[in-house]
Phi, psi and omega in degrees: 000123170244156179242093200258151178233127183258183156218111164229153161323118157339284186278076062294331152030277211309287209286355180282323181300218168057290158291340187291314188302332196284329178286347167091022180250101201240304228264132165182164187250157176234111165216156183282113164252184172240138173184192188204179193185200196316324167297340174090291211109199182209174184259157161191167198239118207217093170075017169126009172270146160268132197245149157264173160210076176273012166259117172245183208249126202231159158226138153264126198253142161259119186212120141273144220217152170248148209313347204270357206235343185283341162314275215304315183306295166295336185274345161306306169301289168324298181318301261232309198253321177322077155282004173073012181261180191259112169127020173295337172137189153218178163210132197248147178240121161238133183301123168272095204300315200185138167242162188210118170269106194304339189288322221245309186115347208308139148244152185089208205298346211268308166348326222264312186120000000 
């Protein structure tokens, strides 16, 4: 069992789901994050202030997965969020000690679904 966690751009959202479906990959959490990386931020000027913005607008997916699925996943992510620019993002995979479906009780893979 692994656990990847993406950072991608926002408005590509649409299309890593889009590809994630295509691979038969439904289950994942989504929340907005903030962070910064290779890109820096940018300056913008606000009512005659110089602003910094090194936090830009990110989004993060959590998707647990069973071993035979993290290929389909990352490469699915990958399709999806890559414009070939600097900020598409990244993705990280960690061994997932153990799941527990709370309805049921189930543990391990049969959990994960």
């Amino acid at each position: 069992m692994k656990l990847i966690i993406a950072y991608v751009q926002p408005e590509r959202l649409n299309e890593v789901k889009r590809e994630l479906y295509a691979r038969e990959i439904y289950k994942m959490s989504v929340t907005n994050a903030m962070g910064c990386g290779q890109q820096k931020g940018y300056h913008e000027s606000y009512r005659g202030v110089d602003i910094e913005v090194n936090l830009l607008k990110k989004v993060r997916i959590e998707i647990a997965v069973n071993a035979e699925y993290v290929d389909a996943t990352v490469e699915g992510i990958i399709a999806g969020a890559r414009t070939d620019t600097i900020g598409d993002g990244k993705i990280f995979i960690m061994s997932l000690e153990e799941c527990i479906r709370i309805r049921t009780g189930e543990k391990g893979g049969p959990a994960i679904g």
